[in-house]
C-alpha positions in Angstrom: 61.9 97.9 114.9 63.0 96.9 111.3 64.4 93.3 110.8 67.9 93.6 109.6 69.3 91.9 106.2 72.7 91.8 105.1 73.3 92.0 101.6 75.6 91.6 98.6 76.3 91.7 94.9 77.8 89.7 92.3 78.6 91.2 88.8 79.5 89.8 85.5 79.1 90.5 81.8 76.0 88.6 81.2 75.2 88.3 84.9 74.0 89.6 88.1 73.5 88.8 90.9 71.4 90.8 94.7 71.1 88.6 97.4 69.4 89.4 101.1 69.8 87.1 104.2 68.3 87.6 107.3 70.7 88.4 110.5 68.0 87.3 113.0 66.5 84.3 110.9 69.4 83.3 108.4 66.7 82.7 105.4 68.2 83.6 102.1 66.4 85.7 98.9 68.1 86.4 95.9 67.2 88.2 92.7 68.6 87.6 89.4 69.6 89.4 86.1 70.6 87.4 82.8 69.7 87.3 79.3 65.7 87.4 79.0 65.9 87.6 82.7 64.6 90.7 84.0 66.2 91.7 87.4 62.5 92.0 90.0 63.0 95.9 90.7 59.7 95.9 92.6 60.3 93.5 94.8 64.0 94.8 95.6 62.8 98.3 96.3 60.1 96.7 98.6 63.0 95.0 100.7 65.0 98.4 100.8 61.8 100.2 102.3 61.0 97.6 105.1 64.1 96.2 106.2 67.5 97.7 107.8 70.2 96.8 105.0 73.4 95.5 106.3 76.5 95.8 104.2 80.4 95.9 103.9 82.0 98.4 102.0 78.1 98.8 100.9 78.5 102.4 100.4 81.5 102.1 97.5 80.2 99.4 95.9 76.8 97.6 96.3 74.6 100.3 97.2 76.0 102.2 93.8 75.5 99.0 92.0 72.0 98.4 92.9 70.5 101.7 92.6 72.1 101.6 89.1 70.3 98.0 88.9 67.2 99.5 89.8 66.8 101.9 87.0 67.0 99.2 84.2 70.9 98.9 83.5 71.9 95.7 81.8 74.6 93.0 83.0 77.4 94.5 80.2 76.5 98.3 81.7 76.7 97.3 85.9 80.0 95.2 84.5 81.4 98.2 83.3 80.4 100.3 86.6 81.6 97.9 88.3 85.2 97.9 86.9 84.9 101.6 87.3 84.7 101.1 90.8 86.9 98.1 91.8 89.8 99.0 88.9 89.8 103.1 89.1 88.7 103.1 93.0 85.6 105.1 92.0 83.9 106.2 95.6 80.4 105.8 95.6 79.5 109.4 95.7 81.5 109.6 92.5 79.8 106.9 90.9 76.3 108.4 92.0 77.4 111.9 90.4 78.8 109.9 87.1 75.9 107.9 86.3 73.1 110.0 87.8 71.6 107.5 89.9 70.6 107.6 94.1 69.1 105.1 96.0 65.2 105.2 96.6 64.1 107.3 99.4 63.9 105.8 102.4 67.1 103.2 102.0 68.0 102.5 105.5 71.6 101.5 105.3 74.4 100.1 107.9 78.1 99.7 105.9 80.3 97.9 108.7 83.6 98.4 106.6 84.7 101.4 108.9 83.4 100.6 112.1 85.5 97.7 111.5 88.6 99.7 111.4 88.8 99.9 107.7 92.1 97.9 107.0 90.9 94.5 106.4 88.8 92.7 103.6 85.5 90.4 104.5 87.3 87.3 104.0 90.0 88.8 106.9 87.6 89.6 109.0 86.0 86.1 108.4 89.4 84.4 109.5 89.8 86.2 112.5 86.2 85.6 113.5 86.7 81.8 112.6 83.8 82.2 109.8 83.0 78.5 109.2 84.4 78.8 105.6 86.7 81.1 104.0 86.2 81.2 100.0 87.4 83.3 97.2 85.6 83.9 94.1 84.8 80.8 92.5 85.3 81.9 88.9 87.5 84.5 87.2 85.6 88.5 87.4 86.0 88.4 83.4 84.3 85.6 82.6 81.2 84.6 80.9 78.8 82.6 83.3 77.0 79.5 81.8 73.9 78.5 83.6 75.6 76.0 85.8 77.7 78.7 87.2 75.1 80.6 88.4 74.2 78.0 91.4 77.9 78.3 92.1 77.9 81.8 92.1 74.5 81.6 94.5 76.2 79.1 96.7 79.6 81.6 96.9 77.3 84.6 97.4 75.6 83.2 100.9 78.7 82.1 102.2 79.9 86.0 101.5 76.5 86.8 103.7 77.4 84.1 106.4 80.5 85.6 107.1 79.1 89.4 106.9 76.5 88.2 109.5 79.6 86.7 111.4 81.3 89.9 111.9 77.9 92.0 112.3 77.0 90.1 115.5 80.6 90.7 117.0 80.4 94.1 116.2 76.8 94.6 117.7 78.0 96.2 121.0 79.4 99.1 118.7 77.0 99.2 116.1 74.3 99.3 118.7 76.6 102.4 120.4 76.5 104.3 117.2 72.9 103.9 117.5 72.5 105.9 120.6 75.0 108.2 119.3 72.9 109.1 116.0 70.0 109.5 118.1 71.9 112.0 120.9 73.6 113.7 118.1 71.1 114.1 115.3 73.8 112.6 112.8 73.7 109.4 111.7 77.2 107.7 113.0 76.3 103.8 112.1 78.7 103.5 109.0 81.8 105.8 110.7 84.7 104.8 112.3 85.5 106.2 115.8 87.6 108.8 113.9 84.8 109.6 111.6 82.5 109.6 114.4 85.1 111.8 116.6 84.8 114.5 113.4 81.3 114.6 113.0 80.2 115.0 116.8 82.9 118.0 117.1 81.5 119.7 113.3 77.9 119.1 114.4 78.4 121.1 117.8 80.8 123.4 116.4 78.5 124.4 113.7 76.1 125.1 116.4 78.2 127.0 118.6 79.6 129.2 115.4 76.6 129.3 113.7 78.2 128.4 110.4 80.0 125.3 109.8 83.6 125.0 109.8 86.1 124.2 106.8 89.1 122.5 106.9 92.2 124.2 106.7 95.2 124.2 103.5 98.4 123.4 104.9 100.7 123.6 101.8 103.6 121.1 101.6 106.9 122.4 102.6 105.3 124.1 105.8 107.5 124.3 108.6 106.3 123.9 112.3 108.2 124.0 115.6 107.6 122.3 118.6 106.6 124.6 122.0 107.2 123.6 124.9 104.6 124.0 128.1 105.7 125.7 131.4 105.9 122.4 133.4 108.6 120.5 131.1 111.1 120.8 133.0 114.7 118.7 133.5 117.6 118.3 135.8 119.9 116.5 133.9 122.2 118.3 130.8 121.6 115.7 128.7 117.6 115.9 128.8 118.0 119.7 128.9 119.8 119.4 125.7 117.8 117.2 124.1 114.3 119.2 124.8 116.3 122.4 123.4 117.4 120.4 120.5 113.6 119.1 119.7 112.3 122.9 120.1 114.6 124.1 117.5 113.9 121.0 114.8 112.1 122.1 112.1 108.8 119.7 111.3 108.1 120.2 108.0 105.0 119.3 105.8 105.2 116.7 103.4 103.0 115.8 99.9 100.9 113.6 102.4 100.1 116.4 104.8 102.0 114.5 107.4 105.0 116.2 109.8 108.8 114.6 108.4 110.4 113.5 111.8 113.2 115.7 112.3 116.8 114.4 113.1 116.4 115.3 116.9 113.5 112.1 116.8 114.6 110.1 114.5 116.8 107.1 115.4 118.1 109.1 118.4 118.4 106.7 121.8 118.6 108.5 125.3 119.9 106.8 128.2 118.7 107.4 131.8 119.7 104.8 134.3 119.9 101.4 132.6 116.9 102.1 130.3 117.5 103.3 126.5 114.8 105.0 125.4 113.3 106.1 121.4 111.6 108.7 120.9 109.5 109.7 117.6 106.2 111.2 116.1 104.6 107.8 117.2 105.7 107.6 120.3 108.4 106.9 122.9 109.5 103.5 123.3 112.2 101.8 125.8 114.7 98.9 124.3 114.5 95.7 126.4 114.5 92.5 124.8 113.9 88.8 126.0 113.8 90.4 129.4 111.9 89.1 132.9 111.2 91.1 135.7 109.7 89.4 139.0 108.0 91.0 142.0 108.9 89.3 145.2 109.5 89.9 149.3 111.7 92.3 148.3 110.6 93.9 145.0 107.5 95.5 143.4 106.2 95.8 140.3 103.9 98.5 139.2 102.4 99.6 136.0 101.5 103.4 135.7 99.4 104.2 132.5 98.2 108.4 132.5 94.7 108.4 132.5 93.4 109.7 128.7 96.6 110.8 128.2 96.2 112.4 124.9 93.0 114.2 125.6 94.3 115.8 128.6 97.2 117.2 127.0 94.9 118.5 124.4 93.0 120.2 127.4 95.8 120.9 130.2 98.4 122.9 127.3 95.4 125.2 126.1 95.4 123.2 122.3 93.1 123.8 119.4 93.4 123.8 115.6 93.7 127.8 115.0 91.0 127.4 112.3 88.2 126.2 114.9 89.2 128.9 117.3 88.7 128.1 120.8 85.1 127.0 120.3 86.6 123.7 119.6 88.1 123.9 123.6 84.8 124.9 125.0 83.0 121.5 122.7 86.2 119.1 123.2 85.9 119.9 127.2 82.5 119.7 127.6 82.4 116.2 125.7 85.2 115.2 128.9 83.4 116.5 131.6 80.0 114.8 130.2 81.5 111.2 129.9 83.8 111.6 133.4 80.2 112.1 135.0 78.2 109.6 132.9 81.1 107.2 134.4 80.7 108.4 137.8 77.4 107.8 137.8 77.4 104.4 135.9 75.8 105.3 133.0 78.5 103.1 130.8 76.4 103.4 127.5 76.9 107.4 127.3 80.5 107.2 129.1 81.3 104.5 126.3 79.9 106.8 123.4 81.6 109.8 124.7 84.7 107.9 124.8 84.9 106.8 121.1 84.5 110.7 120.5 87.6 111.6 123.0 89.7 108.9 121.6 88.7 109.4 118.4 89.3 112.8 117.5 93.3 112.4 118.3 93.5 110.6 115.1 91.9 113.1 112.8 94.5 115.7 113.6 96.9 114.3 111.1 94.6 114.0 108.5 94.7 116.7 105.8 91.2 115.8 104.6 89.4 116.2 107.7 88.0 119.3 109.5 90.2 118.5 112.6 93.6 118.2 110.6 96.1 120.4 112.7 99.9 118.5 112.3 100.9 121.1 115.0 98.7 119.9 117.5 99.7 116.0 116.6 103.5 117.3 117.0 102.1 119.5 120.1 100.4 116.0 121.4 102.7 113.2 121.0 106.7 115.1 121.5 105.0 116.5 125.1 103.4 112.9 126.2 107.0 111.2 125.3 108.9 114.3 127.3 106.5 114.3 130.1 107.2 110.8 130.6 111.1 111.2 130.1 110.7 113.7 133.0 108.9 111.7 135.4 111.1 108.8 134.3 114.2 110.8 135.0 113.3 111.5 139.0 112.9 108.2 139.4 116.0 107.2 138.2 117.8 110.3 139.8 116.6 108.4 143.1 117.2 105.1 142.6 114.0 103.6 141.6 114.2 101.9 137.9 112.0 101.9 135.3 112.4 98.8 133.2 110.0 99.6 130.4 108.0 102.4 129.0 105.6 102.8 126.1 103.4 106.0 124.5 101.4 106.2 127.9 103.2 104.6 130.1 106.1 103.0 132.4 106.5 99.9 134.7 108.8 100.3 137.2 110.9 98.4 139.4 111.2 99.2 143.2 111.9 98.1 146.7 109.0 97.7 148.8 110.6 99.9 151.7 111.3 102.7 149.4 107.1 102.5 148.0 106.6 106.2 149.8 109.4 107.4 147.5 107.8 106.1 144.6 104.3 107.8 145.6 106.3 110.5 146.1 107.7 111.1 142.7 104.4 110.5 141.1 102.5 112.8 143.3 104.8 115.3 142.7 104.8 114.5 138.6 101.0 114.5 138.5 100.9 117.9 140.8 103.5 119.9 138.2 101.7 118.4 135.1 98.4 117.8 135.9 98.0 114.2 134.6 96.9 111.4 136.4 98.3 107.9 136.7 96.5 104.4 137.0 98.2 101.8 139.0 98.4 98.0 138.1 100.8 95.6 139.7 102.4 93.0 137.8 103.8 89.3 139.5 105.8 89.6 136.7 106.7 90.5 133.7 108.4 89.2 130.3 109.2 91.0 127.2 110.1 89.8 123.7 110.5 93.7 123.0 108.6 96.4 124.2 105.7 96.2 122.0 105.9 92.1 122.8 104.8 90.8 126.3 103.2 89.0 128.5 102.5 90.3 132.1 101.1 88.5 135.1 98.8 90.7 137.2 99.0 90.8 141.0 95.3 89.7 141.8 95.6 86.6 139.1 95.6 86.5 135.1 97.7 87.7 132.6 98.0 90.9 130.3 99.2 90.1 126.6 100.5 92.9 124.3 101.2 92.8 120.4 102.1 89.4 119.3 100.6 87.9 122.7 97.5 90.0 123.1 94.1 88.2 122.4 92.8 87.0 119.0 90.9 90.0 117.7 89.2 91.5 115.2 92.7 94.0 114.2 94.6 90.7 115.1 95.1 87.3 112.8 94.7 84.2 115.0 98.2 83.0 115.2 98.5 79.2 116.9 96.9 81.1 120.2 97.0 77.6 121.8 100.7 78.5 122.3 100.0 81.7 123.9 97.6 79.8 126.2 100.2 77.4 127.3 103.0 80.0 127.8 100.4 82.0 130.3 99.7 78.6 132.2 103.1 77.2 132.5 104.0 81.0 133.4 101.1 81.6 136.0 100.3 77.9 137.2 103.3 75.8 136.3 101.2 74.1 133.8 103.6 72.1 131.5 103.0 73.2 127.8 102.2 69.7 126.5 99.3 69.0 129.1 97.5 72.7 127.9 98.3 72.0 124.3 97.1 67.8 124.3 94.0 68.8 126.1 92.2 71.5 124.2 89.8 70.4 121.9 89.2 73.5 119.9 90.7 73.8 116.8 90.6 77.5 116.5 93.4 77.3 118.7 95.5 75.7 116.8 94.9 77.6 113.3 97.1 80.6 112.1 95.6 82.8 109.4 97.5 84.8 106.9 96.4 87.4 103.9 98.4 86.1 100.7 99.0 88.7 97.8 98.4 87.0 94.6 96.5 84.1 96.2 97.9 80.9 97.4 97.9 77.5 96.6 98.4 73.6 97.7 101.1 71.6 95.7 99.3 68.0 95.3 102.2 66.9 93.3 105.4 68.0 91.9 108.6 67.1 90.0 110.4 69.1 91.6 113.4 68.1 93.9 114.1 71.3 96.2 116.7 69.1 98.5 118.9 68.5 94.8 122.1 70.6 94.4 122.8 72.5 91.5 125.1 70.0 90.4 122.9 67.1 90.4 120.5 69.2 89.2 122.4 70.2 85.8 123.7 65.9 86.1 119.7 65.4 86.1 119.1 68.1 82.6 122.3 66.3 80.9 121.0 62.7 81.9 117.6 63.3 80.4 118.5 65.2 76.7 119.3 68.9 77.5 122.6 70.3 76.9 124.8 72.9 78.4 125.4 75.5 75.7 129.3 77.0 76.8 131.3 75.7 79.5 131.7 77.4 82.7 130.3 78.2 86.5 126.5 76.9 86.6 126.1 80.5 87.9 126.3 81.8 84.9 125.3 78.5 82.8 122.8 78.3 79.9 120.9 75.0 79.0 118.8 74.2 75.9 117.6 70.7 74.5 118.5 72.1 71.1 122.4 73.5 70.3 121.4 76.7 68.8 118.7 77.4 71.5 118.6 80.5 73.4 119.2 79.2 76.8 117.9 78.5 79.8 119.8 79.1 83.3 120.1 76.4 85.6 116.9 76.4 87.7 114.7 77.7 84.9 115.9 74.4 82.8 115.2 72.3 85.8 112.1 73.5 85.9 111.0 73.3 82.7 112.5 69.9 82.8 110.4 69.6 86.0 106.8 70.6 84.2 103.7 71.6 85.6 102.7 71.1 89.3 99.4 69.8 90.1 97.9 71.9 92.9 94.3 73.5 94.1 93.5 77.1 94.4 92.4 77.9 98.4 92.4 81.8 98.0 93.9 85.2 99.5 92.9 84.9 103.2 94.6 81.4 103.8 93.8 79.3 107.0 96.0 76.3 108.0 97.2 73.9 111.2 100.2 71.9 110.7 99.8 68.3 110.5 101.8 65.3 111.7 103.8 64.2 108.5 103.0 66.8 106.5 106.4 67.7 104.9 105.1 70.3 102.3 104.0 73.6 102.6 101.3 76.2 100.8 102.8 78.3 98.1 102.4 82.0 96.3 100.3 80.9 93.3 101.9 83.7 91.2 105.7 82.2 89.9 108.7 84.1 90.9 111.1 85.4 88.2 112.7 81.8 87.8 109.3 80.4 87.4 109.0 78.6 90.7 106.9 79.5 93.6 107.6 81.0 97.1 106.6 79.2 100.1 104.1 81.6 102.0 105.8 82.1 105.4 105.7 79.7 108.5 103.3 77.0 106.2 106.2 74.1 106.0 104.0 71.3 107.4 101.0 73.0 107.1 97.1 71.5 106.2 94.5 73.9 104.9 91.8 74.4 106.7 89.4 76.7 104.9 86.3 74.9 106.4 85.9 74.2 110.1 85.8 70.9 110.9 82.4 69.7 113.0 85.5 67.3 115.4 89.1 68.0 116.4 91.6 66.6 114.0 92.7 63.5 114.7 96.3 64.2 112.9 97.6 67.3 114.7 101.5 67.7 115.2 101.1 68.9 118.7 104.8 68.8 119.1 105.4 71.2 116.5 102.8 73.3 118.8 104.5 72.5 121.8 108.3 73.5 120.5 106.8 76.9 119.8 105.7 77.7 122.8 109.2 76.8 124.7 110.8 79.3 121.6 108.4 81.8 123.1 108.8 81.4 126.8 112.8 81.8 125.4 111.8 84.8 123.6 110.5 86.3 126.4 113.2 85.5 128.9 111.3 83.3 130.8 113.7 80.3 130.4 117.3 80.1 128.6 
């Protein structure tokens, strides 16, 4: 089996830069190009034949590079490609087309940028992972390098490995999943996301099936589509009778996107059955609670019921397939179901697993004009009968007295007396028999919402289920002072006071928050400027020190100069021109912090607003960068500040007034 390298590329006008490093052994080899410098094709081409190359976003950008590398181009030529790609968003098969180049035969490449979900950049990634060090590029893309930069560059180019290596090995489980995949399916899956991977699967047995492979379809913009409803949507009440005639006669029409436009009978529309309120729309139907608690005891229960695979058995139950794939694409979806329900029965979780990533996957391709499974009717078809299957079951509860306190896309928790548990069985039995879904049961202690898409549920048999804001660290998910979390789910579970779970952890990735910063951010080191002065002491401070105020009148509308016939200045521009420049250090876009006992400043935008100052990045006031991992726990850590966040949650969440 081929060792596997990760790889990466820097690019300048009179430099660049290749550099390999081990996954398995962490040794580093990098190849150079500058001046006289001739960049060691050979030897490159070598590495690419014998090793597994590991990239991300490797098949947009470096791949293209190097195989342009390869054939002799010089640093102002790959500087100019590369602009071509980062400036114009050139995609790498574009590039290969423009400039005639392909990679030697034999490349085996792995690009994690979509198996990692595709929304985040390396440096992300590396925060959420807790990469040892998060750095930016260390010297502006337009300049010249000297020799002593190219060390720098080196040094910046490894860490960039490092952290690639740090999200390789957490995404191992899936990498080595696509593995099995490409092997089953004859397709090589390594470098797709699930949805990708969902698309490919269904084209490559399609395409046997047919016999010819399949094309997308041209929905034009302005396309209208209408909602159908299946045989076993049914309600009692007027109000839900009216509302599933109103969504049947909504118009969904196609916009320039390719996407359905929510019609008025979704769209900010609340129905009310029992206490709940409930949203419906395209995404997905939500209840309304906020900082609400709900506790099981001797006399209630609480029980979560999630539909099994909810969207795929929709897809499967009501008869649905894009019109261009015919009903082949039934007969492929179904057998993809069956073959992972009975890889699960029999414990075969590697093929159940695969299979799954398929299933799931292929729901999101639906409302993609640019794929082969694009079909906005089906999405509409999908989503508006999960949210009024739901409403239905949610309604016979209600009609008998058994509340539902929350519900969510694929799901409800509901609220009921232990004597009345066969009338809740009841209902559902009776929901799953006229639908055909299935339900999974869970049983909560308790539960306590911020909102619906914020909670935190204790299970019956111990631990705790966190959603959105209080679900697990992850890599969709920037670490967010999860100490506080942690202390909230003890006190909760155990009774654990906050400050005991917050004084005695000793990991520091606990205690950082991370945050993406447009522009880049910086740290202040020292400043003129008085942010606690008034705008009258701050026009006494301008007259006090040689400016002038050019016309009486409000300091709204004031204009200050240090000569009379200047052009003028308002009040806060003056100030701070009076102020001067800041001293300060750059840390970079992905931004990593933990707030610090006296620390009474915070980190800052490092591009200047329109009155020349800069905006504080959100939540930093007291904040210390920490773009390196220390090797010990910080000695200076404001645990209170940690501390009074956690009691604002457990009030958020309606665990405590």
């Amino acid at each position: 089996m081929k060792q596997r390298l990760v790889m990466d590329i820097e690019c300048y006008r009179n430099y660049f830069l290749v550099m390999f490093r081990s996954i398995e052994k962490g040794t580093v080899r990098h190849y150079e190009r500058y001046s006289d410098h001739a960049l060691d094709t050979d030897e490159i081409k070598r590495i690419l034949r014998e090793y597994v190359i590991v990239t991300f976003n490797g098949n947009n950008y470096d791949m293209p590079m190097l195989s342009l590398a390869l054939i002799g181009a010089d640093c102002s030529v790959l500087k100019e490609a590369s602009d071509s790609i980062i400036l114009k968003d050139m995609r790498g098969w574009q590039f290969e087309q423009a400039h005639g180049v392909k990679l030697p035969a034999g490349t085996d490449h792995i690009d994690l940028i979509e198996p990692a979900l595709g929304q985040g950049s390396l440096k992300l990634y590396g925060g959420r992972l807790h990469s040892k060090r998060l750095q930016d590029l260390p010297i502006e893309p337009d300049a010249l390098i000297s020799p002593a930069q190219r060390q720098q560059l080196i040094t910046y180019c490894a860490n960039d490995l490092q952290t690639t290596i740090d999200l390789y090995n957490h995404m191992r489980p899936q990498i080595e999943l696509r593995e099995h995949m490409t092997k089953d399916y004859g397709v090589d899956l390594r470098s797709k996301s699930d949805a990708q991977i969902a698309e490919a699967v269904i084209k490559s047995q399609l395409s046997k099936m047919l016999g010819t492979t399949p094309q997308k379809p041209n929905i034009p913009k302005g396309t209208v589509l209408r909602y159908k409803a299946p045989e076993f949507l049914t309600f009692k009440t007027p109000a839900l009778q009216a509302k599933l005639r109103d969504i049947i006669a909504s118009d969904f029409v196609i916009d320039e996107n390719g996407s359905p436009i929510e019609p008025p009978s979704l769209s900010g529309q609340t129905i009310c059955i029992g206490k709940g309120v409930y949203r419906m729309g395209i995404g997905g139907l939500h209840s309304s609670e906020t900082r609400t608690a709900h506790h099981a005891d001797d006399q209630y229960m609480l029980v979560d019921r999630d539909v099994a695979s909810y969207y795929p058995n929709i897809i499967l139950i009501c008869r649905l397939f894009p019109k261009h794939l015919t009903e082949a694409f039934l007969t492929v979806y179904r057998s993809i179901v069956n073959t992972r329900i009975k890889a699960k029965r029999d414990g075969n979780m590697l093929v159940s697993d695969s299979l799954k990533v398929t299933i799931n996957g292929s729901f999101g391709k639906l409302g993609s004009k640019y794929s082969l499974l694009y079909a906005p009717d089906l999405m509409i078809q999908v989503t508006v009968t999960g949210q009024l299957a739901l409403l239905m079951l949610i309604e016979s509860l209600e009609a008998d007295d058994i509340e539902v306190v929350s519900a969510n896309t694929d799901g409800i928790v509901i609220k009921c007396l232990r004597s009345r548990e066969t009338d809740l069985l009841t209902h559902i039995s009776a929901w799953e028999k006229a639908t055909g879904f299935e339900t999974e049961e869970t049983q909560y202690r308790a539960i306590f919402s911020r909102d619906v898409n914020n909670y935190i549920a204790l299970k019956k048999k111990g631990g705790f289920k966190g959603k959105g804001a209080f679900a697990p660290t992850s890599i969709s998910k920037n670490p967010q002072n999860t100490i506080c979390v942690e202390a909230v789910c003890a006190w909760l579970e155990h009774g654990t006071p906050l400050a005991k779970t917050i004084r005695e952890c000793d990991d520091i990735r606990k205690f950082v928050a991370v945050r993406t910063v447009r522009g880049g951010a910086i740290k202040i080191t020292h400043t003129n400027y008085d942010d606690s002065l008034t705008p009258g002491k701050k026009r006494d401070l301008l007259l006090a020190n040689g400016w002038m105020q050019l016309a009486p009148g409000p300091l709204t509308s004031a204009l200050f100069d240090t000569i009379p016939d200047g052009c003028g200045y308002d009040l806060e521009t003056a100030y701070r021109m009076h102020c001067g420049e800041d001293t300060w250090h750059y840390l970079g876009k992905v931004i990593r912090w933990y707030y610090q006992i006296n620390e009474t400043g915070a980190i800052h935008y490092k591009t200047r607003n329109k009155t020349g100052g800069r905006n504080k990045v959100p939540s930093s006031g007291g904040a210390c960068p920490l773009m390196e991992l220390p090797e010990h726990l910080p000695c200076d850590i404001d645990y209170q500040r940690y501390i009074t966040e956690a009691q604002d949650i457990l009030k958020d969440i309606g665990a405590i007034a």
